[in-house]
C-alpha positions as CSV (number, residue, x, y, z in Angstrom):
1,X,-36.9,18.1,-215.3
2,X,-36.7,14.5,-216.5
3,X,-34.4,15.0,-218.7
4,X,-35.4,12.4,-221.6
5,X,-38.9,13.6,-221.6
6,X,-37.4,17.6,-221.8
7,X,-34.8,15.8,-224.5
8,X,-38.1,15.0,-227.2
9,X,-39.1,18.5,-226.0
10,X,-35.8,19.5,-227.4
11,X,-36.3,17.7,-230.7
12,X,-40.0,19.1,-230.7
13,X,-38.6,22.8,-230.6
14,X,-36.1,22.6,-233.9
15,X,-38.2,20.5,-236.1
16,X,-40.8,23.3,-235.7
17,X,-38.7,26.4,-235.9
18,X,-39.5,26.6,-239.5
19,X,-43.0,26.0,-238.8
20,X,-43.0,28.9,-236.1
21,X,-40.4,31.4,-238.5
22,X,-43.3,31.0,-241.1
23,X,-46.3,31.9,-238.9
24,X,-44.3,34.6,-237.3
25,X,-42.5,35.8,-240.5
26,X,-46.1,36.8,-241.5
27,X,-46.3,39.8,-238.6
28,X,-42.8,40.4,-237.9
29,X,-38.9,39.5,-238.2
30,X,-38.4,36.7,-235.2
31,X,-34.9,35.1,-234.2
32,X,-34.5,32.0,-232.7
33,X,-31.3,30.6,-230.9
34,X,-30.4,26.9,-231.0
35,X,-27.4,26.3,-228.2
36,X,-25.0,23.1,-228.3
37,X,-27.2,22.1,-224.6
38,X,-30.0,22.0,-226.8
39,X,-29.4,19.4,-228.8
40,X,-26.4,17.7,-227.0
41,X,-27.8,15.9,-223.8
42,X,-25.2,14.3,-221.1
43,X,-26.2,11.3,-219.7
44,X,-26.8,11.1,-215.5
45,X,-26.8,7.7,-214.7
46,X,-26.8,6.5,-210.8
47,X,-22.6,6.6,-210.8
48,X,-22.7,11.0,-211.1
49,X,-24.8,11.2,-207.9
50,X,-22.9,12.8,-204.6
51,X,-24.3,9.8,-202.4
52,X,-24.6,10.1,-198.6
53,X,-22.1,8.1,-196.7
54,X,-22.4,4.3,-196.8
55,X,-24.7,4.4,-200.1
56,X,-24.0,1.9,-202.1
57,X,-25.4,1.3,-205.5
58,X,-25.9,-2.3,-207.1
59,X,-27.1,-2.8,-210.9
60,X,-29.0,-6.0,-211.6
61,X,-32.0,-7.7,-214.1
62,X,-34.4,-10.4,-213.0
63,X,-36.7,-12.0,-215.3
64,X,-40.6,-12.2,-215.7
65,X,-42.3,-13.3,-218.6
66,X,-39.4,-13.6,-221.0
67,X,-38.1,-10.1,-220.6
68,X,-35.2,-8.9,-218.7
69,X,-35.9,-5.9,-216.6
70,X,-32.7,-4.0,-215.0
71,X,-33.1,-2.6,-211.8
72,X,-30.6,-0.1,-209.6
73,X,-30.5,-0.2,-206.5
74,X,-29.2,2.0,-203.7
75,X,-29.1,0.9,-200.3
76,X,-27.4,1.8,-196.9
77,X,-27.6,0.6,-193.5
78,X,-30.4,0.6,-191.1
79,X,-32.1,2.6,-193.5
80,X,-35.6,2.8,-192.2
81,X,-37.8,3.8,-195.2
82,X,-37.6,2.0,-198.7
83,X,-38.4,4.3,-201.9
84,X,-39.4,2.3,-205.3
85,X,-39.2,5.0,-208.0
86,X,-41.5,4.7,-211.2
87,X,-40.0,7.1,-213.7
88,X,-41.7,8.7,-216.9
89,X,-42.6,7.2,-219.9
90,X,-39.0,8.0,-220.9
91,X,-37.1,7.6,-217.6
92,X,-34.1,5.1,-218.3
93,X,-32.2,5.1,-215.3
94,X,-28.2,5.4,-217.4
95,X,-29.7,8.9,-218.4
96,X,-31.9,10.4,-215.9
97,X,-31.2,7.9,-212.4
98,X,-28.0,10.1,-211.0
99,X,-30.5,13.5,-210.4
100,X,-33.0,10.9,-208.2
101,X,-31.2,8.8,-206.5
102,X,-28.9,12.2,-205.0
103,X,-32.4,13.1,-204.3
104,X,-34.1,10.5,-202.6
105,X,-31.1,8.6,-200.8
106,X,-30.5,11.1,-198.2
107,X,-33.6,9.8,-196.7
108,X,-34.1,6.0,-197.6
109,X,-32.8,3.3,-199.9
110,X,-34.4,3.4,-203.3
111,X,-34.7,1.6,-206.5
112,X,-35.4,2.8,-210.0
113,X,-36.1,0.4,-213.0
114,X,-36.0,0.6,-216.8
115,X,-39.7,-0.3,-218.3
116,X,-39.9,-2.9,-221.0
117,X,-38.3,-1.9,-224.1
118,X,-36.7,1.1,-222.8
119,X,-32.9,1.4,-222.0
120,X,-31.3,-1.6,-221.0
121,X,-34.7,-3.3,-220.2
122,X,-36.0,-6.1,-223.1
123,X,-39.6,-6.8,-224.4
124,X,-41.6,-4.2,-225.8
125,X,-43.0,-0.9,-224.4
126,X,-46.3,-1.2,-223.6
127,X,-49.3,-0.3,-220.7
128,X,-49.8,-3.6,-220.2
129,X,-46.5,-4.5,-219.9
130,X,-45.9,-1.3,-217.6
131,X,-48.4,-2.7,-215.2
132,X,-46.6,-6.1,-215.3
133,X,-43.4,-4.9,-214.7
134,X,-44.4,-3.2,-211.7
135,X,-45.6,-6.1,-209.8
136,X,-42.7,-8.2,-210.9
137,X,-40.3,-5.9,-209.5
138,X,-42.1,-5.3,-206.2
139,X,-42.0,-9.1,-205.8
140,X,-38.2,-9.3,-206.9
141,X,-37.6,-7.4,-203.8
142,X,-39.4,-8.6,-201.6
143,X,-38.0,-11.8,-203.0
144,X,-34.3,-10.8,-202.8
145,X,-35.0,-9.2,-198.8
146,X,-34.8,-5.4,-199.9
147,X,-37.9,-4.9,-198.3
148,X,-37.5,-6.9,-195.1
149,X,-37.9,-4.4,-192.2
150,X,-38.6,-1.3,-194.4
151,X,-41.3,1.4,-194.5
152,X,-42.4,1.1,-198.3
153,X,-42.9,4.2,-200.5
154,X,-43.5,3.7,-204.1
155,X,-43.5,7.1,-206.1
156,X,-44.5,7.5,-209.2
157,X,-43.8,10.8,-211.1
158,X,-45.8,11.4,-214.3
159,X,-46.7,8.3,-216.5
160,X,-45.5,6.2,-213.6
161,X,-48.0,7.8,-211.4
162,X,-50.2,5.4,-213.6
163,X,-47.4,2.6,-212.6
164,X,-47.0,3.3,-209.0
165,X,-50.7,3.6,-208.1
166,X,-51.1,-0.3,-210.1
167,X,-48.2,-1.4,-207.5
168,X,-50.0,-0.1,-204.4
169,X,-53.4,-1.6,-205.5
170,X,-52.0,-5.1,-205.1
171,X,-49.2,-4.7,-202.4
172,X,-47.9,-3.8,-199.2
173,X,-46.5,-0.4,-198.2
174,X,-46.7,2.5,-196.0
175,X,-46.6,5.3,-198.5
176,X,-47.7,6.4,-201.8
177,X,-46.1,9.7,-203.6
178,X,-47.5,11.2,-206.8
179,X,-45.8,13.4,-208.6
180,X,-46.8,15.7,-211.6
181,X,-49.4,12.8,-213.0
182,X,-53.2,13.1,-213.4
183,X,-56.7,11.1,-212.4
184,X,-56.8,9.7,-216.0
185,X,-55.2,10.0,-219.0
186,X,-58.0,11.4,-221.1
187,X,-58.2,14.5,-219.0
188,X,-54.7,14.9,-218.3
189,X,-54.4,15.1,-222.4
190,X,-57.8,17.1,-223.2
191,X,-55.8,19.3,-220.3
192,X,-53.2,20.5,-222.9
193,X,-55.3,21.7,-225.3
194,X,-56.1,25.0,-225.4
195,X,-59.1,26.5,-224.4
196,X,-60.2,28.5,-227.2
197,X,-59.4,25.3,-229.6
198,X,-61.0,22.8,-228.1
199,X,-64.3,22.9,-229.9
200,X,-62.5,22.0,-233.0
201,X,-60.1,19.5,-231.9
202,X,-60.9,15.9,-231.2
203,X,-58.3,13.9,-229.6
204,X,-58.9,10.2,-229.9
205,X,-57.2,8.3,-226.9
206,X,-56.1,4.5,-227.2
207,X,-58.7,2.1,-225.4
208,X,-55.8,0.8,-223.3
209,X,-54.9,4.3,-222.0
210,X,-58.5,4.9,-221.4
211,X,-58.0,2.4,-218.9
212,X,-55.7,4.1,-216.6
213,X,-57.4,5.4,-214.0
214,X,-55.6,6.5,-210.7
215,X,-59.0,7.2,-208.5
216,X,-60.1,4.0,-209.2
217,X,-57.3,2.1,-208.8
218,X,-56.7,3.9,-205.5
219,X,-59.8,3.4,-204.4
220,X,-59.3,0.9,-201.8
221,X,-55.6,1.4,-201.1
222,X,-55.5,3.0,-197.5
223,X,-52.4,4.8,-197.4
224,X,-50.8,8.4,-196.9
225,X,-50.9,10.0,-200.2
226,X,-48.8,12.9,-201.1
227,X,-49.1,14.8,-204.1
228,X,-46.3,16.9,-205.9
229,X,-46.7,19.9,-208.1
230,X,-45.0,22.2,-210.3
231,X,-46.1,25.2,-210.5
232,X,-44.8,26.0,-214.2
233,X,-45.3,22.1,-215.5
234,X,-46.7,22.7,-219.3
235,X,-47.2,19.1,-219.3
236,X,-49.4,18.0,-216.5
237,X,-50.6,21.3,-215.4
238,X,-51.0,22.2,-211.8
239,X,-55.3,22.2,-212.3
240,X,-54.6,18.8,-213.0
241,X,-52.6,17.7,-209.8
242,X,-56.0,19.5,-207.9
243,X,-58.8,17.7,-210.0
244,X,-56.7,14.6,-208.5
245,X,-56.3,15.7,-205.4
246,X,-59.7,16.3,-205.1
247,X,-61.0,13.3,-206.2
248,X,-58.6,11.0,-204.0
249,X,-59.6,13.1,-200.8
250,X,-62.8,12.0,-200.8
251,X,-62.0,8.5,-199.9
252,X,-58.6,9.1,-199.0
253,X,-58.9,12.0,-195.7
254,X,-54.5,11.4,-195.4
255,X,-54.1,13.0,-199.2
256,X,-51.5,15.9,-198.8
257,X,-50.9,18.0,-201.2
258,X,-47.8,20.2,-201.9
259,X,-47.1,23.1,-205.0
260,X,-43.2,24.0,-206.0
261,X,-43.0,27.4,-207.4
262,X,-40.5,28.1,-210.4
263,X,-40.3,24.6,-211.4
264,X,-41.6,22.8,-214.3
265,X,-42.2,18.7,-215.1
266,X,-39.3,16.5,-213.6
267,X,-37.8,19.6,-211.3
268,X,-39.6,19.2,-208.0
269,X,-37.0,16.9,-206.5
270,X,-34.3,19.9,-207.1
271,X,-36.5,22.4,-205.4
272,X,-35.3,24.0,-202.0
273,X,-38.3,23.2,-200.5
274,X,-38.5,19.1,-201.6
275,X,-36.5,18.1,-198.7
276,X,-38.3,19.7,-196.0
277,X,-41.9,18.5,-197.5
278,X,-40.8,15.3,-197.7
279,X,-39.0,15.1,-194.1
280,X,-42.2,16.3,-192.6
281,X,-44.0,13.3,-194.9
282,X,-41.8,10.7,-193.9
283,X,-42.6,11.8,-190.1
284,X,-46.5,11.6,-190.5
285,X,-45.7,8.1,-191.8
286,X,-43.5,7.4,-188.2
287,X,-46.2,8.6,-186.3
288,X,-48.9,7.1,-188.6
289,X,-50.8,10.1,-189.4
């Protein structure tokens, strides 16, 4: 699980155990436990990752419109494939970086960013500024030569699905992975309401994350897409990964799409079964299927 996004999970949990003790207390005595991991989070930055031989890891910033936007990278040689890694809303890379890159850099080089306004990145946090920052770092590398002679993946997991499908509109690459993130964002949130409730809940979505839409956006990209789900994700549920699915196959006939039992949001890459799924992904691309 991305671990920042499970972290406000976390703080979600206590501040409403008094809220839960109370509606419970009304039926029956309930206990809840609180453990020290709860609350106290270690950090995983790209340094704690067992790296494969010859891996090694450089920390940078380059600048684009007065921000500074740091950027790790982890490269080896004659890697053939290129992976650009577009975390959560929450993803800073000295917390959650170490868990990815041991993931992903068996098979390819990869970089992972902090967003505007978030970890060791300046400016301020916004959609706009999420789209921006993700076309000025795929031009910083291509730039700087990390993407001379390399099969491009960009992968986008959760609120960077929104991210990594913005990059692929605009440039070149030979790959596109989503993972755990939905066709829009107002039916990814009306998603997490509960059936039963929804006829008296209204849920009013901000104009500029109305605008996100990953169908459209894809529309014309003409790529292999492969699509990542959890199976127990309570945050983008797995009817939401199909309603996407769906949707891109109709223009997009390469669309794959693979479900991960057990896990939840931010756990695919530690599943038994991610390597194989993506080995056998990275050999369509080869081949060009």
């Amino acid at each position: 699980m991305d671990k920042s996004e499970f972290s406000s999970k976390r703080r979600a949990l206590v501040k409403n155990i008094p809220i839960l003790a109370a509606i419970f207390g009304l039926q029956a005595c309930v206990q809840f436990q609180v453990k020290e991991k709860d609350l106290l989070l270690q950090d995983a930055p790209p340094e704690s990752a067992k790296l494969v031989n010859g891996m090694q890891v450089t920390r940078t910033y380059f600048e684009h419109s007065g921000r500074q936007i740091a950027v790790s990278i982890g490269t080896r040689p004659n890697s053939e494939y290129i992976i650009i890694y577009c975390g959560g809303n929450a993803f800073r890379v000295d917390q959650d970086g170490g868990p990815i890159l041991e993931s992903l850099s068996p098979y390819a080089d990869v970089v992972m960013f902090d967003y505007s306004g978030i970890g060791r990145s300046s400016g301020r946090s916004s959609v706009a500024n999420l789209k921006e920052d993700g076309h000025a770092l795929y031009r910083f590398l291509s730039e700087q030569s990390y993407l001379k002679n390399k099969k491009i993946i960009i992968h986008g997991f959760s609120m960077g699905g929104f991210v990594a499908a913005e990059i692929a509109s605009r440039h070149l690459l030979h790959g596109l992975i989503l993972e755990s993130t939905a066709a829009d964002v107002k039916g990814w949130v009306d998603s997490l309401v509960p059936l039963l409730a929804r006829p008296f809940v209204r849920i009013n979505v901000d104009q500029s994350l109305l605008g996100l839409d990953n169908v459209e956006v894809l529309r014309s990209v003409n790529v292999p897409i492969l699509l990542l789900a959890a199976e127990k994700d309570e945050q983008t549920r797995i009817s939401v990964l199909e309603n996407l699915f769906t949707s891109l196959s109709l223009a997009h006939p390469r669309t794959r799409f693979e479900r991960f039992d057990k896990v939840g949001h931010g756990e695919v890459l530690q599943h038994p079964h991610f390597a194989s799924v993506l080995n056998s992904y990275l050999q369509s691309l080869a081949i060009g299927k």
